[in-house]
N, CA and C atoms as an extended XYZ file, in Angstrom:
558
Properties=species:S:1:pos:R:3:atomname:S:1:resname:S:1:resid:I:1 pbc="F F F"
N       245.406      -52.798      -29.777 N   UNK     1
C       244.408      -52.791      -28.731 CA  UNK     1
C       243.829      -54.200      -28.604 C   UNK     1
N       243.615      -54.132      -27.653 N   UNK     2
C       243.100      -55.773      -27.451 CA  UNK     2
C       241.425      -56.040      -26.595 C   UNK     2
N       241.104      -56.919      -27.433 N   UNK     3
C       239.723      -56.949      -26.893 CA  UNK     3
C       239.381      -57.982      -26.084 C   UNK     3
N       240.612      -58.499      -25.247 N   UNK     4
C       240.013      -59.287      -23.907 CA  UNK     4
C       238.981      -58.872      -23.179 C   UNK     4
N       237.990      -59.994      -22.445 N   UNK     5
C       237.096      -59.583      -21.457 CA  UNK     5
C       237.290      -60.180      -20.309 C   UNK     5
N       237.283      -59.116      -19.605 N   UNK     6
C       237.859      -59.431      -18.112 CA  UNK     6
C       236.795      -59.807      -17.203 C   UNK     6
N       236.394      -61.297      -16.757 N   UNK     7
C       235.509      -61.555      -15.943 CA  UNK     7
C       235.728      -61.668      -14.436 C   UNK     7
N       234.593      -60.714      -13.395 N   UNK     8
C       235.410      -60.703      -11.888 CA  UNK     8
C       234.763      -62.140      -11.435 C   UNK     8
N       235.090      -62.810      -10.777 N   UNK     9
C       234.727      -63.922      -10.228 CA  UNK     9
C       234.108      -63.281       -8.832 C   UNK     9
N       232.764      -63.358       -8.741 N   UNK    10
C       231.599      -62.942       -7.586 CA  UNK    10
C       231.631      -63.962       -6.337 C   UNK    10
N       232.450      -63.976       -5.463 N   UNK    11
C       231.571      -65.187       -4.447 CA  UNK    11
C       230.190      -65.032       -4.154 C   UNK    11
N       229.801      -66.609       -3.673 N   UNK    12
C       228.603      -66.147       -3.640 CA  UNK    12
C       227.950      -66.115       -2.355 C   UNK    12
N       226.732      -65.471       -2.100 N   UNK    13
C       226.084      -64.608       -1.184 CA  UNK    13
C       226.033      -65.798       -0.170 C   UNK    13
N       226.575      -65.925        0.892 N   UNK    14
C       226.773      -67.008        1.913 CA  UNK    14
C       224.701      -66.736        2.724 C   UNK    14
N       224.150      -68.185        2.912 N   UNK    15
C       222.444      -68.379        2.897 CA  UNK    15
C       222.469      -67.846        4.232 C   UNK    15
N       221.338      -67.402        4.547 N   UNK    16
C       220.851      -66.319        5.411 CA  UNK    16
C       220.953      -67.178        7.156 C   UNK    16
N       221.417      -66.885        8.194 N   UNK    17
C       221.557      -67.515        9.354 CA  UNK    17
C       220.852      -66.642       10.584 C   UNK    17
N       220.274      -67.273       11.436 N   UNK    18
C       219.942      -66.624       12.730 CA  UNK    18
C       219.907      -67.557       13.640 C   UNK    18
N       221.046      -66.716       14.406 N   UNK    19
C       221.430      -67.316       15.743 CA  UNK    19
C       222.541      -68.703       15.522 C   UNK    19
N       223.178      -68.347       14.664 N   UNK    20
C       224.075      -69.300       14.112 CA  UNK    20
C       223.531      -70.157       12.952 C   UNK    20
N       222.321      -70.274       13.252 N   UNK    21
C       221.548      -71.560       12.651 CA  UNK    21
C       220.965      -71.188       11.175 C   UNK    21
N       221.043      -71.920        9.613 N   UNK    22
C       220.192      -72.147        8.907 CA  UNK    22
C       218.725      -71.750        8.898 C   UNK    22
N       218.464      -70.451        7.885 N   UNK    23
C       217.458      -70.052        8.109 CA  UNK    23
C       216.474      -69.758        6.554 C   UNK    23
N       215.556      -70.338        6.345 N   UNK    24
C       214.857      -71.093        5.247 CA  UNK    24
C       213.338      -70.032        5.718 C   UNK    24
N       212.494      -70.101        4.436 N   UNK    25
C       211.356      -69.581        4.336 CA  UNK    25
C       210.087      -70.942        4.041 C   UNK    25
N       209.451      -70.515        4.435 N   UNK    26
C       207.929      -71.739        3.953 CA  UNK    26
C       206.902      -71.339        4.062 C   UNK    26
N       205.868      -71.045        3.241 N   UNK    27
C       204.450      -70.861        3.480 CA  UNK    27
C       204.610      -69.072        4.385 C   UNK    27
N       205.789      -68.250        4.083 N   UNK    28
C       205.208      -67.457        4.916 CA  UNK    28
C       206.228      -67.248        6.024 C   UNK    28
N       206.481      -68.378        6.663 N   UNK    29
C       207.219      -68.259        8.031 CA  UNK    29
C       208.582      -68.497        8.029 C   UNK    29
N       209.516      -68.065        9.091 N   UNK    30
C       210.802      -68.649        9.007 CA  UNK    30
C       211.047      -69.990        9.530 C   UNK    30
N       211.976      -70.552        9.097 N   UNK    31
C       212.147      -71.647        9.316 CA  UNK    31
C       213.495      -71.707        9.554 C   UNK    31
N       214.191      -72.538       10.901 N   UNK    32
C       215.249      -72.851       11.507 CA  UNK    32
C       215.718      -73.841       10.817 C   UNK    32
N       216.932      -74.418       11.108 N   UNK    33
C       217.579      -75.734       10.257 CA  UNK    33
C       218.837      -76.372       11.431 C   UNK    33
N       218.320      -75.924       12.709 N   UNK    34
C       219.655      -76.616       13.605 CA  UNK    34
C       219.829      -77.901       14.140 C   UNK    34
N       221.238      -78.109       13.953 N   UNK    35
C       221.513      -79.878       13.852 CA  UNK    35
C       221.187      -80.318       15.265 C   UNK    35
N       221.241      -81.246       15.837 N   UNK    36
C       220.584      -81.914       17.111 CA  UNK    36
C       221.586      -81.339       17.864 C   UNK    36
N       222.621      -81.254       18.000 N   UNK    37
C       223.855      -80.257       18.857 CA  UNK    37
C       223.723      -78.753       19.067 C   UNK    37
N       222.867      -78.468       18.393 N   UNK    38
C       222.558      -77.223       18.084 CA  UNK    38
C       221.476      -76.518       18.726 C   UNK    38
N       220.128      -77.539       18.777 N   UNK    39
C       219.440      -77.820       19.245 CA  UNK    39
C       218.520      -77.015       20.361 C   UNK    39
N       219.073      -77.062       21.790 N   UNK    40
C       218.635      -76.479       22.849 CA  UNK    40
C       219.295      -75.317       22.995 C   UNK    40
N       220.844      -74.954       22.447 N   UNK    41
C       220.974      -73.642       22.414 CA  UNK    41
C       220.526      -72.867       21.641 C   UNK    41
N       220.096      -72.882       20.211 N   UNK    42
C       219.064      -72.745       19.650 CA  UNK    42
C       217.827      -71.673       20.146 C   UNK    42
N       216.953      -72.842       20.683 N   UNK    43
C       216.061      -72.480       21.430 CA  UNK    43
C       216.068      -71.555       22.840 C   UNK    43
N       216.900      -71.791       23.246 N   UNK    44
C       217.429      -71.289       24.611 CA  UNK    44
C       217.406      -69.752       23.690 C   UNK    44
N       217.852      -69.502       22.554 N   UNK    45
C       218.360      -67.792       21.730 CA  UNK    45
C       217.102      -67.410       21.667 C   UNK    45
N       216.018      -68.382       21.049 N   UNK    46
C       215.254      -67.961       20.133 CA  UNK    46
C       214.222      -67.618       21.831 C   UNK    46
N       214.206      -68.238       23.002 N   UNK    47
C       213.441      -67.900       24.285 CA  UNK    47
C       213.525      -66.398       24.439 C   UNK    47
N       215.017      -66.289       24.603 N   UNK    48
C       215.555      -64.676       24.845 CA  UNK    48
C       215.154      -63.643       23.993 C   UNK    48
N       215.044      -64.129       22.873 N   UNK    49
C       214.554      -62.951       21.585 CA  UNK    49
C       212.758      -63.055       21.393 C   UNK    49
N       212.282      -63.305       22.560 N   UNK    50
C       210.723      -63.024       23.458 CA  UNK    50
C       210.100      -64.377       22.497 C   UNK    50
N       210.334      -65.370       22.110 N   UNK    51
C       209.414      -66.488       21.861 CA  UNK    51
C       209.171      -67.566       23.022 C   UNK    51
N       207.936      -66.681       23.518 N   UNK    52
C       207.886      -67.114       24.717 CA  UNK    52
C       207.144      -68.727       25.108 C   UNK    52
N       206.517      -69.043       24.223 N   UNK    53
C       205.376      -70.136       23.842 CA  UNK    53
C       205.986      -70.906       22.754 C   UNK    53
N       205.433      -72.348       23.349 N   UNK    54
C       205.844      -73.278       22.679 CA  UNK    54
C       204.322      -74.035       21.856 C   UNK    54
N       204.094      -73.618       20.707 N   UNK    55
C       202.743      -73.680       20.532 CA  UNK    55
C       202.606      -75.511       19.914 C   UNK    55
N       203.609      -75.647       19.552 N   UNK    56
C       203.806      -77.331       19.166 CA  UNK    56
C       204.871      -77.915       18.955 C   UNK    56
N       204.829      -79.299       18.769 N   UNK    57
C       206.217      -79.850       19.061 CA  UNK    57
C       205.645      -81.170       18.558 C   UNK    57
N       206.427      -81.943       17.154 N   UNK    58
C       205.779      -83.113       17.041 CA  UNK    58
C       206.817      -83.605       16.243 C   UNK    58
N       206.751      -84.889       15.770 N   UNK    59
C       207.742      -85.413       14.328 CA  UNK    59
C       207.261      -86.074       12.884 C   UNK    59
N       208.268      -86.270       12.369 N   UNK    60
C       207.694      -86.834       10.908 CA  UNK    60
C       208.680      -87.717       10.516 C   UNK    60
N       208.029      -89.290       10.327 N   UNK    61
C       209.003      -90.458        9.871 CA  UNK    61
C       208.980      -90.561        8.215 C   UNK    61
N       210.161      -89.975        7.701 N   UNK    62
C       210.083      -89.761        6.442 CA  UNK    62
C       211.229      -91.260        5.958 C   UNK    62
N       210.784      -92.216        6.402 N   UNK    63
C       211.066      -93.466        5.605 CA  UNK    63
C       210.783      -93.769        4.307 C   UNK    63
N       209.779      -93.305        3.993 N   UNK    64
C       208.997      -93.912        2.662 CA  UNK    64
C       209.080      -92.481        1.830 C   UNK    64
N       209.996      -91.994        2.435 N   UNK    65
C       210.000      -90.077        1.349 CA  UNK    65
C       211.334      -89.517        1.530 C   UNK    65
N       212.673      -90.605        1.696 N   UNK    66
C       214.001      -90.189        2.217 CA  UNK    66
C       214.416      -89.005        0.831 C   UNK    66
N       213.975      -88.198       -0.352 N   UNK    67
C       214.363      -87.730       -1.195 CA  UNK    67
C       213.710      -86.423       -1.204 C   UNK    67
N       213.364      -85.763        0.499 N   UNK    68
C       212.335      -84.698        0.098 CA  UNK    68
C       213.074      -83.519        0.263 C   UNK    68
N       212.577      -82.441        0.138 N   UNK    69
C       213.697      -81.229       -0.325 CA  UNK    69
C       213.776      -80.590        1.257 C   UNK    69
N       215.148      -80.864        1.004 N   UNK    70
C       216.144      -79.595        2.554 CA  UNK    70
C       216.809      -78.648        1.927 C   UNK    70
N       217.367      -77.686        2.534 N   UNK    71
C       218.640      -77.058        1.644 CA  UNK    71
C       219.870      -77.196        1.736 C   UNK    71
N       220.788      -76.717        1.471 N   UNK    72
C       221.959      -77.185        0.896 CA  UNK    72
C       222.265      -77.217        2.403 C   UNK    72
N       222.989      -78.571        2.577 N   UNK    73
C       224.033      -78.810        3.837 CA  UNK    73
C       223.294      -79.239        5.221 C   UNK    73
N       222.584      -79.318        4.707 N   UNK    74
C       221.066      -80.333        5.622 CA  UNK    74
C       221.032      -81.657        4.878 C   UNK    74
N       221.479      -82.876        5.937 N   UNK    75
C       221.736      -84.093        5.862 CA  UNK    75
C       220.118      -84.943        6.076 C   UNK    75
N       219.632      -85.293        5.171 N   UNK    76
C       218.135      -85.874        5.430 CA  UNK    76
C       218.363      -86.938        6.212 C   UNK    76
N       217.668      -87.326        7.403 N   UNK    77
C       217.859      -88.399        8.358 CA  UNK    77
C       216.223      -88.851        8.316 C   UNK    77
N       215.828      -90.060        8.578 N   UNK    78
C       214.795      -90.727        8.751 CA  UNK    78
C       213.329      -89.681        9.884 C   UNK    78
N       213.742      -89.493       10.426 N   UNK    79
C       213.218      -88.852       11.751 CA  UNK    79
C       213.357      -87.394       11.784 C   UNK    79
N       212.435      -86.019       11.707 N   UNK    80
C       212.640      -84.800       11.546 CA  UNK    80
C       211.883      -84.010       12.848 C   UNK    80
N       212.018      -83.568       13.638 N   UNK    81
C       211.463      -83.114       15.265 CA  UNK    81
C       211.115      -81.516       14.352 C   UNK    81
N       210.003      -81.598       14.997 N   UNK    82
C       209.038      -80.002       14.288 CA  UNK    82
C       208.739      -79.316       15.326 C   UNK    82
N       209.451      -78.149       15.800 N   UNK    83
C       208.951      -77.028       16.618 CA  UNK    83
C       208.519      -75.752       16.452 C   UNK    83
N       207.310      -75.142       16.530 N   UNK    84
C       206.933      -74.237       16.313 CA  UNK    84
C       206.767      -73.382       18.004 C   UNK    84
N       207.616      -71.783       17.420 N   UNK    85
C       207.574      -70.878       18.611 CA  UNK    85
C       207.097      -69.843       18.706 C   UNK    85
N       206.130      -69.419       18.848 N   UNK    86
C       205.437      -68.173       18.916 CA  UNK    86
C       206.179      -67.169       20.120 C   UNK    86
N       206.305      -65.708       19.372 N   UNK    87
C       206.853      -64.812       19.762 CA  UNK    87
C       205.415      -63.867       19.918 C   UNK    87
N       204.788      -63.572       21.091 N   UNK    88
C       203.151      -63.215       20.963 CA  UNK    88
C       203.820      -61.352       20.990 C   UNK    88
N       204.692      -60.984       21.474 N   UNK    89
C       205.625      -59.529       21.649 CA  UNK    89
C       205.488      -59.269       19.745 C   UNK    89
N       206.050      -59.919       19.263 N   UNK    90
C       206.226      -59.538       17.630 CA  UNK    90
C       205.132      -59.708       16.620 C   UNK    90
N       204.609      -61.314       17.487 N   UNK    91
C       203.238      -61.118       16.938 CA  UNK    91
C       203.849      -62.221       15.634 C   UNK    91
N       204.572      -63.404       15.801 N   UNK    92
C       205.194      -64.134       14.832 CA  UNK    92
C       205.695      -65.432       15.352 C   UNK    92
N       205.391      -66.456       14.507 N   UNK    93
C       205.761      -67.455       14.584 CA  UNK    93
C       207.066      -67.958       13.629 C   UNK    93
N       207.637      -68.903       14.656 N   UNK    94
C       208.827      -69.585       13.911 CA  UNK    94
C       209.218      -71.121       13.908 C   UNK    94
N       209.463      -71.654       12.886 N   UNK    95
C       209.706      -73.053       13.148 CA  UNK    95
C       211.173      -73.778       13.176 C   UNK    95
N       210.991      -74.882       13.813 N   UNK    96
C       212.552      -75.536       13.952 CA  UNK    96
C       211.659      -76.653       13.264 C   UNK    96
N       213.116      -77.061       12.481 N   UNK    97
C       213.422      -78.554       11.777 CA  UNK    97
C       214.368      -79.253       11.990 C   UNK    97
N       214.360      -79.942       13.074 N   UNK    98
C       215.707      -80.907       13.336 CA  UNK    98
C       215.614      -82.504       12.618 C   UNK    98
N       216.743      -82.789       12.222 N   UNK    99
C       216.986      -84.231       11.762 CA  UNK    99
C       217.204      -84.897       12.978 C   UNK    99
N       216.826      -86.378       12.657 N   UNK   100
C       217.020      -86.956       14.203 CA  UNK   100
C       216.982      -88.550       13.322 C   UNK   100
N       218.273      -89.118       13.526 N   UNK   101
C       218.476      -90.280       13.059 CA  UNK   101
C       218.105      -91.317       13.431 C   UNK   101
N       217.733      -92.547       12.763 N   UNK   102
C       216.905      -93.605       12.969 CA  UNK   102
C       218.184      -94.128       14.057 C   UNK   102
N       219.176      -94.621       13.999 N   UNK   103
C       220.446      -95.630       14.286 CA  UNK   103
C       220.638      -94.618       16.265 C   UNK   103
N       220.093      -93.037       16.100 N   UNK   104
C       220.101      -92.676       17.778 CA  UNK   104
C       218.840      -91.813       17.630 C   UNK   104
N       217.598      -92.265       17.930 N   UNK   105
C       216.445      -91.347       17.700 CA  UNK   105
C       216.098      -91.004       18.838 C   UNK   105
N       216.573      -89.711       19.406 N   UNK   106
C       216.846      -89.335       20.694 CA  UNK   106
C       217.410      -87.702       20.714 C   UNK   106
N       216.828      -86.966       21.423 N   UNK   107
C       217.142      -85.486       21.196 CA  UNK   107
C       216.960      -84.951       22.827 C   UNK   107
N       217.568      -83.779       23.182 N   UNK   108
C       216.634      -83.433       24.662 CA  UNK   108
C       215.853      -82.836       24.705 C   UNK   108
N       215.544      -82.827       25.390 N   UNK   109
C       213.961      -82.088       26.022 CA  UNK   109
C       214.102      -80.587       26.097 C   UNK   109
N       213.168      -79.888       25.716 N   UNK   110
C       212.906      -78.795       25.921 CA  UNK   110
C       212.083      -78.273       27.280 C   UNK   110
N       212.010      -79.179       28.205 N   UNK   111
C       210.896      -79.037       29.339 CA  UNK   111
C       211.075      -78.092       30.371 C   UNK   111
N       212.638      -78.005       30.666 N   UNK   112
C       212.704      -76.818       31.396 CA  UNK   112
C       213.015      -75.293       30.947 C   UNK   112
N       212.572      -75.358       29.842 N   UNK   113
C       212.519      -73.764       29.012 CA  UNK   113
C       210.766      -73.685       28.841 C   UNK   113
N       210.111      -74.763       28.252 N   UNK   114
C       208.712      -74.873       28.376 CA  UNK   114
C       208.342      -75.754       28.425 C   UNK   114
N       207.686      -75.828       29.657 N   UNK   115
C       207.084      -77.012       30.464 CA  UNK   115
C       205.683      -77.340       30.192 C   UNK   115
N       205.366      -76.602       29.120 N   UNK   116
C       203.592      -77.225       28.171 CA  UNK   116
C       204.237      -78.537       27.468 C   UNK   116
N       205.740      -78.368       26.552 N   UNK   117
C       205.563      -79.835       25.646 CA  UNK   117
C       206.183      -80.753       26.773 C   UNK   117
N       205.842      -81.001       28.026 N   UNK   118
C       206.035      -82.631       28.635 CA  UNK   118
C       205.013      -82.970       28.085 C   UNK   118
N       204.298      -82.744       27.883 N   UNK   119
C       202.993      -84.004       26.807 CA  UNK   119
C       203.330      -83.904       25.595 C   UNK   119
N       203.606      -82.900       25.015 N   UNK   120
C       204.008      -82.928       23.477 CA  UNK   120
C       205.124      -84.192       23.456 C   UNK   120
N       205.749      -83.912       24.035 N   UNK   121
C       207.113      -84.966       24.137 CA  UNK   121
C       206.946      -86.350       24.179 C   UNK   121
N       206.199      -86.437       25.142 N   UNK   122
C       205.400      -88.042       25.412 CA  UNK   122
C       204.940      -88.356       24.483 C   UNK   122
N       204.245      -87.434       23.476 N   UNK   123
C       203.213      -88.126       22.359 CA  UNK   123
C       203.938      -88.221       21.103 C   UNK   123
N       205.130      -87.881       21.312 N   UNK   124
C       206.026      -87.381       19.686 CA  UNK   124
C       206.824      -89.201       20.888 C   UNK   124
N       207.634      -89.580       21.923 N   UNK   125
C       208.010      -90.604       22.118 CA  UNK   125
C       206.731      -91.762       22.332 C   UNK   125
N       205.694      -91.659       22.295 N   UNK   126
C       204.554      -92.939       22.165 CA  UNK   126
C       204.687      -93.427       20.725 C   UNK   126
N       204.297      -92.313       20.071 N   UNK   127
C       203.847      -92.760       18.518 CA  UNK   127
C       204.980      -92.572       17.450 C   UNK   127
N       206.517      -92.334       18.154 N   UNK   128
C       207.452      -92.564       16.793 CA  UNK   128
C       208.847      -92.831       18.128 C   UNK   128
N       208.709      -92.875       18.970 N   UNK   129
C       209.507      -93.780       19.860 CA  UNK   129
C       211.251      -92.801       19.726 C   UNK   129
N       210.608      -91.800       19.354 N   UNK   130
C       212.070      -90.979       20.081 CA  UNK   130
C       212.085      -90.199       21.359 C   UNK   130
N       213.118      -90.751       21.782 N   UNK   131
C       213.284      -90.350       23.187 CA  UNK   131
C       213.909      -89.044       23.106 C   UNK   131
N       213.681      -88.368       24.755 N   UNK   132
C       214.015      -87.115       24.792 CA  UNK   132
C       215.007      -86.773       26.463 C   UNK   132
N       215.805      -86.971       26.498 N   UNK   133
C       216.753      -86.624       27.312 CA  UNK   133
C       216.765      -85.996       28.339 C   UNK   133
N       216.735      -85.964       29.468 N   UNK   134
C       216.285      -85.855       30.984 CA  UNK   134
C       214.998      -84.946       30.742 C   UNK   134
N       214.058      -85.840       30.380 N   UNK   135
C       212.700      -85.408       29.961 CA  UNK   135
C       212.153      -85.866       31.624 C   UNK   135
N       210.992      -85.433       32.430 N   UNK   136
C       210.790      -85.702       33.722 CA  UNK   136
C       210.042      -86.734       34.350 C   UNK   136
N       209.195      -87.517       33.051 N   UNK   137
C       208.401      -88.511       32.868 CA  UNK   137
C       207.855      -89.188       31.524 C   UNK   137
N       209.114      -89.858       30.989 N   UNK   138
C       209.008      -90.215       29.620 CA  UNK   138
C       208.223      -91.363       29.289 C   UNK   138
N       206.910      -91.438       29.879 N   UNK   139
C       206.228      -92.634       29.979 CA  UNK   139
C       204.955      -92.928       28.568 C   UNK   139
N       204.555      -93.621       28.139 N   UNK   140
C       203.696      -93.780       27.364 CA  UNK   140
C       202.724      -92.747       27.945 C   UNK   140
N       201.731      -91.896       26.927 N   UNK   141
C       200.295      -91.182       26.902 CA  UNK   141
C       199.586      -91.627       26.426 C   UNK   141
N       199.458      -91.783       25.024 N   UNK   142
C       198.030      -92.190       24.263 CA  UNK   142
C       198.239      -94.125       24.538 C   UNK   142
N       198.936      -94.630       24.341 N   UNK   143
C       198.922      -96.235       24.262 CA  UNK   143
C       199.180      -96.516       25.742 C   UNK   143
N       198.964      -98.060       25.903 N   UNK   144
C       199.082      -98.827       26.859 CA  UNK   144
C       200.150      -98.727       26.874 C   UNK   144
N       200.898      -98.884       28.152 N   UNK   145
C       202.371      -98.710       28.698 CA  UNK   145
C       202.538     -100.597       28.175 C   UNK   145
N       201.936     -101.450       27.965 N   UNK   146
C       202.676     -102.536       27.640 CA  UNK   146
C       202.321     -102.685       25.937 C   UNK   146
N       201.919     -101.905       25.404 N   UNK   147
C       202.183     -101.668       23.834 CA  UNK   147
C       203.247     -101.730       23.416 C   UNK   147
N       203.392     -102.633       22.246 N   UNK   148
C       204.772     -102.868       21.711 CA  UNK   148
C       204.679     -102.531       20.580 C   UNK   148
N       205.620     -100.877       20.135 N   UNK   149
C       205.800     -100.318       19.126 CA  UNK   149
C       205.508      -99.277       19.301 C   UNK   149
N       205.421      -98.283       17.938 N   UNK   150
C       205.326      -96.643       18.174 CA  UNK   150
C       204.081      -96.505       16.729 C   UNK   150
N       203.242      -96.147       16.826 N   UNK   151
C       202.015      -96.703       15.852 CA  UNK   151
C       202.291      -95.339       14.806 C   UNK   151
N       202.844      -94.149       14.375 N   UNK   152
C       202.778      -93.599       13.508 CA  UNK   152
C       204.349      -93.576       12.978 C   UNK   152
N       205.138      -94.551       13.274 N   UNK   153
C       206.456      -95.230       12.304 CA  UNK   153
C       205.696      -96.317       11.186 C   UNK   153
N       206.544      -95.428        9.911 N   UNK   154
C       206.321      -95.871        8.557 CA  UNK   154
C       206.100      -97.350        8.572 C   UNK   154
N       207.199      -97.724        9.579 N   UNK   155
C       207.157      -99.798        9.504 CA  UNK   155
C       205.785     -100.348        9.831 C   UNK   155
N       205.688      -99.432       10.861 N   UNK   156
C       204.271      -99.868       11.714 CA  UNK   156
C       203.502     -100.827       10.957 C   UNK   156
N       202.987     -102.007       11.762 N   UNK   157
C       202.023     -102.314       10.686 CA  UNK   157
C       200.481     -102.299       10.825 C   UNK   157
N       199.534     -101.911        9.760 N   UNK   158
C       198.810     -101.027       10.013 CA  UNK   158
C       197.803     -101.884       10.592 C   UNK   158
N       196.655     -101.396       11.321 N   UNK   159
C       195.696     -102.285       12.465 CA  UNK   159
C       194.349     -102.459       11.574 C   UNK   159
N       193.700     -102.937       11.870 N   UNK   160
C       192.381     -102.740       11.422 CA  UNK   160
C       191.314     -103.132       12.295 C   UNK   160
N       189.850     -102.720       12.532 N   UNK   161
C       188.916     -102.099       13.257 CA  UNK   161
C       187.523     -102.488       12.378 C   UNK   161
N       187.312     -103.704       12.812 N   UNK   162
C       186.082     -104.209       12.483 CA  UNK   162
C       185.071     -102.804       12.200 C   UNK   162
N       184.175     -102.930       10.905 N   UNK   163
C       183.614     -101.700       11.227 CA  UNK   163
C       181.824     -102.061       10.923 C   UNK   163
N       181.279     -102.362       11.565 N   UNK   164
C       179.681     -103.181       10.879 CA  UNK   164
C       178.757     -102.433        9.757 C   UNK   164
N       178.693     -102.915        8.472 N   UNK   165
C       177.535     -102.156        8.300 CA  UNK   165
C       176.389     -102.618        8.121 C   UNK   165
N       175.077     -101.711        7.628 N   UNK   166
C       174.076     -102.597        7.424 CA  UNK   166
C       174.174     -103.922        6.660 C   UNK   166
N       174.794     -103.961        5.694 N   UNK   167
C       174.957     -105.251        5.025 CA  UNK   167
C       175.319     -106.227        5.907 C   UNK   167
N       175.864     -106.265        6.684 N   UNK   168
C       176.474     -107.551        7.899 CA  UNK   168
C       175.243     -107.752        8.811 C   UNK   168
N       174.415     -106.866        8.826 N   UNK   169
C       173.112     -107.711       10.016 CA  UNK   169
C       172.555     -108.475        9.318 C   UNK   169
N       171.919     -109.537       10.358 N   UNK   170
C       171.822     -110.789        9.893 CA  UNK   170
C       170.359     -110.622        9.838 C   UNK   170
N       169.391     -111.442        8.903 N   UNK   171
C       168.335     -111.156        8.092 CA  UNK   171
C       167.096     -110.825        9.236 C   UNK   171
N       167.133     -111.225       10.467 N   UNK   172
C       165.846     -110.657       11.630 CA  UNK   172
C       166.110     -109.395       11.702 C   UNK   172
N       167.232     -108.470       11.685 N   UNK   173
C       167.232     -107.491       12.078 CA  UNK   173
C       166.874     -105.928       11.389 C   UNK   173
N       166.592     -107.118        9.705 N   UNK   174
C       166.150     -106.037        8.598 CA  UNK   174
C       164.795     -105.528        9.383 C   UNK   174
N       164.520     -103.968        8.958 N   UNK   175
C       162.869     -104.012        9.308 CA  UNK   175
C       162.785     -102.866       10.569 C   UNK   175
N       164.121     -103.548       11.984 N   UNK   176
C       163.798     -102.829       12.637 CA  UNK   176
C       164.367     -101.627       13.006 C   UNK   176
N       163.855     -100.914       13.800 N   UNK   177
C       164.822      -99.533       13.973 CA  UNK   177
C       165.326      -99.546       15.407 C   UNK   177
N       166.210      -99.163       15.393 N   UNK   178
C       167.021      -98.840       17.008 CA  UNK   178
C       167.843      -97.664       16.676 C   UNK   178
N       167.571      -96.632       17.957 N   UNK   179
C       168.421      -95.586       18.257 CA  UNK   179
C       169.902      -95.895       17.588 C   UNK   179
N       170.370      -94.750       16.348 N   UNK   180
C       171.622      -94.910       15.728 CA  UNK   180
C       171.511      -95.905       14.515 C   UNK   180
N       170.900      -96.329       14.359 N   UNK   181
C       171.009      -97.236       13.259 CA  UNK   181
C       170.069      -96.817       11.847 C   UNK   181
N       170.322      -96.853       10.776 N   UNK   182
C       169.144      -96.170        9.926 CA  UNK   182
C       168.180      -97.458        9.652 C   UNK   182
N       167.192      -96.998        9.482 N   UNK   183
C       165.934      -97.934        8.459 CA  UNK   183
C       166.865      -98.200        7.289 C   UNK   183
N       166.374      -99.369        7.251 N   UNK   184
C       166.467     -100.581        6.006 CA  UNK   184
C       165.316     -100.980        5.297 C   UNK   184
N       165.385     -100.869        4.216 N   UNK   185
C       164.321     -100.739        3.354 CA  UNK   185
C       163.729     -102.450        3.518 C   UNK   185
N       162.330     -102.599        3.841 N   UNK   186
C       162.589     -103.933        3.577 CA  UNK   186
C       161.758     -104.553        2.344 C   UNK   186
């Protein structure tokens, strides 16, 4: 008699997908994982399956954090586009995480599925300078249209904003009081 042990080799449990796409948990909510090709059809599924609202839409320049945790088969790229979709029918929210590479930082627009983020869009291309693809008016919002740069990229370099305090008034002004300003002991 022989006392071999026969081990079955298990594949393993292939990670959970909806709508083709990579589907991850966080804090609670689901979380999408579709590649920039993936993208608007994606969304276009997730419209049909009643997420009717586009409650935000923004990005994150992870230059200075290229080692942060994705899951398996998610390629970390500089640039990550964050969409959150409320389904108000189910009563649930869901998020997208797209990579969006520094070398083409450029994705399309979601504007004619929901036409609330043309400002979201503008303000995610003002302040990290990715463009969005027959978007209908891709013009600067928060900055001057002759601003040079995108002010919440890691490179950015950072500004600074004179800020006065009492210590900087100059010695006549100890004593007195004016609307907004506190007493100074004199």
């Amino acid at each position: 008699m022989s006392d071999a042990v026969t081990t079955e080799v298990v594949a393993p449990e292939p990670p959970p997908m909806l709508h083709g796409v990579l589907l991850t948990h966080s804090r609670g909510q689901r979380v999408l994982h579709p590649a920039r090709e993936q993208y608007v059809a994606t969304v276009r599924a997730l419209l049909a399956d009643t997420y009717v609202m586009c409650v935000d839409l923004t990005a994150v320049d992870y230059l200075t954090f290229p080692g942060r945790a994705l899951p398996d088969g998610i390629v970390a790229e500089r640039f990550e586009l964050v969409v959150n979709l409320l389904s108000i029918e189910r009563r649930e929210r869901i998020r997208l995480r797209v990579q969006v590479p520094e070398a083409n930082p450029s994705i399309a627009t979601l504007f004619d599925m929901y036409p609330g983020t043309e400002a979201m869009e503008r303000e995610v291309y003002d302040m990290f300078g990715l463009t969005f693809t027959d978007h209908p008016d891709l013009t600067r919002i928060l900055m001057p249209e002759d601003w040079d740069g995108h002010p919440l990229r890691k490179d950015y370099d950072q500004g600074q904003i004179p800020v006065q305090f009492s210590t900087d008034f100059a010695a006549k002004d100890v004593g007195k009081k004016d609307v907004g300003k506190k007493d100074v002991a004199k």
